[in-house]
N, C-alpha and C positions, 0 to 999 in steps of 0.2 A: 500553469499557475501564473499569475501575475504578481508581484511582488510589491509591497509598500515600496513610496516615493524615495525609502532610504535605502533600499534593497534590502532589508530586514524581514525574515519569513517571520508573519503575523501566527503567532500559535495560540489553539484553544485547545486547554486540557479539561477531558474530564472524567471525573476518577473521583470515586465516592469516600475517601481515607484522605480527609481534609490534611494530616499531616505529611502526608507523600504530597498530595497534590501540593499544598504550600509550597514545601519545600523543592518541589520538581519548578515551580513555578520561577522562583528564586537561584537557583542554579541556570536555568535554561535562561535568565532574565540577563544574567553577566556575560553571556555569549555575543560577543559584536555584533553578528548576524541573526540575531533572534529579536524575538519582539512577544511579549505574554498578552497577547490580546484582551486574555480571559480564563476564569478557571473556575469552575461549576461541579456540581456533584450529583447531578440528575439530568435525563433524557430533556426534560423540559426548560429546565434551566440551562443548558446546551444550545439548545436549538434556540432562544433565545438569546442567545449570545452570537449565533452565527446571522440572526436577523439583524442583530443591532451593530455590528460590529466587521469591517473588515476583517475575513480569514483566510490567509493563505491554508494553513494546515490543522489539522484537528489529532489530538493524542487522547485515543480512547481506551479505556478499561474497559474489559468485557463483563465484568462482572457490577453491577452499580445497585446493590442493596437486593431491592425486589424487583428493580430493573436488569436489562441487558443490556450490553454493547450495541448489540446487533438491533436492537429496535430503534438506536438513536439513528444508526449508518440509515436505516430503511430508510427512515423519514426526515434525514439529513437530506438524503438522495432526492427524494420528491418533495423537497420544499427547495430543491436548485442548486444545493451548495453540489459540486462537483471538483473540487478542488480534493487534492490526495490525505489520508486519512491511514494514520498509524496504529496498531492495536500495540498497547501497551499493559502488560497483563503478569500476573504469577505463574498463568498457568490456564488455559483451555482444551476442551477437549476436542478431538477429531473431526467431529458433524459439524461445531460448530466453527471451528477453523476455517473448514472448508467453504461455509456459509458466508463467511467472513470475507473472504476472500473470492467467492465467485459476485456476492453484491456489490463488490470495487473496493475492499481495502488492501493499501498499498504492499501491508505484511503486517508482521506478525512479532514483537520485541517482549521480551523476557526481563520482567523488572529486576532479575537476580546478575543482570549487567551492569555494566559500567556505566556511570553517565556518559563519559568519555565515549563509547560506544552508542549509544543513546545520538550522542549530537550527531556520531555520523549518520547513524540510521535517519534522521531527521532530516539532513543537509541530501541524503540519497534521494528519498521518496518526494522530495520539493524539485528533485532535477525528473522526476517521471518515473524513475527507475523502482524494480521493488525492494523489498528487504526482505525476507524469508530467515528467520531462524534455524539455524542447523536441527536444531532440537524438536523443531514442528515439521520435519519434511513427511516426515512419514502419516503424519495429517490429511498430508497432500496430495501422496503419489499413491497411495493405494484406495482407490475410488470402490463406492459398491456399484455394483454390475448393475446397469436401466436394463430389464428386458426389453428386447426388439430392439433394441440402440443401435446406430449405426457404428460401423467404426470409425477411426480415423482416417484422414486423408491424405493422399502421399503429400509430401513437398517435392518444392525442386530444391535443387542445391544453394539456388542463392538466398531461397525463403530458410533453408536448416542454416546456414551460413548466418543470416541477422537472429535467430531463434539464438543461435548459441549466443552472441552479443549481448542478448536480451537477457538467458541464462544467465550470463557472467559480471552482470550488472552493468551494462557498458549505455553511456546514455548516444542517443544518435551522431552526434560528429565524432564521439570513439567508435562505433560502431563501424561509420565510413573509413576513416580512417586506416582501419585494420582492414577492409576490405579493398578500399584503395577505390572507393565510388563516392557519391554525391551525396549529402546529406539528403537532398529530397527524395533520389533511390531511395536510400533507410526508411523515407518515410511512406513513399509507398509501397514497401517491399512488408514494412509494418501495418499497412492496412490491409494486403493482402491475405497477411497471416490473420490479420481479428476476423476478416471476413472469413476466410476456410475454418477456425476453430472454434465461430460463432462468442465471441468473448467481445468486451470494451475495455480493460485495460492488461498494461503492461503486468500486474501481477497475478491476474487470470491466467495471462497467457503463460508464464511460471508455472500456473497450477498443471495446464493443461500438459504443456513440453513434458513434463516433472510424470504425467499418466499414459500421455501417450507415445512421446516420442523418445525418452531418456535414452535409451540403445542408440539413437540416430546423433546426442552429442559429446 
């Protein structure tokens, strides 16, 4: 992510409950470190906003009328925006959790929290890191079975070693840190993992650790 000139992460909400969104908009706006870029109530009117407007991050509802969440992330995705992308919701189910999460979003937040929670989730996902609600794991980690699928692939010690980091939310210079090596180590200890697990972000790899590996952290 690149950050406005103030360091201020630029946020676009959208979320079809003009009275949540107002008011989500309006709280997150008194935040030092926030910036409302924009706040819309449809797929089109979204992506419109991400054409017109500087965006660090995007807070999406999954559910948007007669629209989806998930159809805005697609074509978010193939119109370039790749910047991190929060789901912010009541409540989704499994398939599309997962969906959610394998197309590149960052996690998964439960409007029945704290805003206070909220900011962190927000300040998390802008550092690279994911957010994964306690309450959606189980979304995650019980995958239905591809026939013919391969399995998984061992690691070594020092790719399960950043895997756990990654698990624990740890962003790259905590990462090293705790290991006691080089941030660029992390960083390509962390491309070796997207390439073994075939994924593109940090909250895939969440998914994947969370299906295939959890016994290993």
């Amino acid at each position: 992510m690149t950050p406005g000139s103030d360091s201020r992460i630029r946020i676009l909400i959208v979320d079809d409950h003009a009275l949540f969104r107002e008011g989500l908009a309006r709280l997150l706006g008194s935040e030092p470190d926030f910036e409302v870029a924009a706040h819309c109530s449809s797929v089109a009117e979204g992506l419109a906003a991400l054409a017109s407007a500087p965006v660090d991050l995007v807070l999406l509802d999954v559910d948007l009328g007669d629209e989806r969440g998930l159809d805005f992330l697609l074509r978010a995705r193939r119109g370039g925006y790749q910047g991190p992308l929060l789901v912010v919701t009541a409540g989704v189910g499994e398939n599309e959790a997962r969906r959610l999460i394998e197309q590149g979003a960052a996690g998964v937040f439960l409007k029945q929290d704290s805003a206070q929670l909220l900011a962190q989730g927000i300040r998390t996902v802008s550092e690279g890191r994911a957010w994964i609600d306690q309450r959606q794991l189980a979304a995650l980690v019980n995958p239905r079975p591809t026939p013919g699928a391969a399995g998984p692939k061992a690691l070594t010690d020092r790719e399960r070693d950043v895997l756990r980091g990654v698990f624990d939310g740890l962003a790259n210079k905590e990462i090293a840190a705790r290991l006691r090596a080089s941030e660029s180590a992390v960083k390509a200890l962390l491309q070796q993992l997207f390439r073994k697990t075939g994924v593109r972000t940090r909250g895939q790899l969440v998914r994947v650790a969370l299906e295939h590996y959890a016994q290993e952290l």
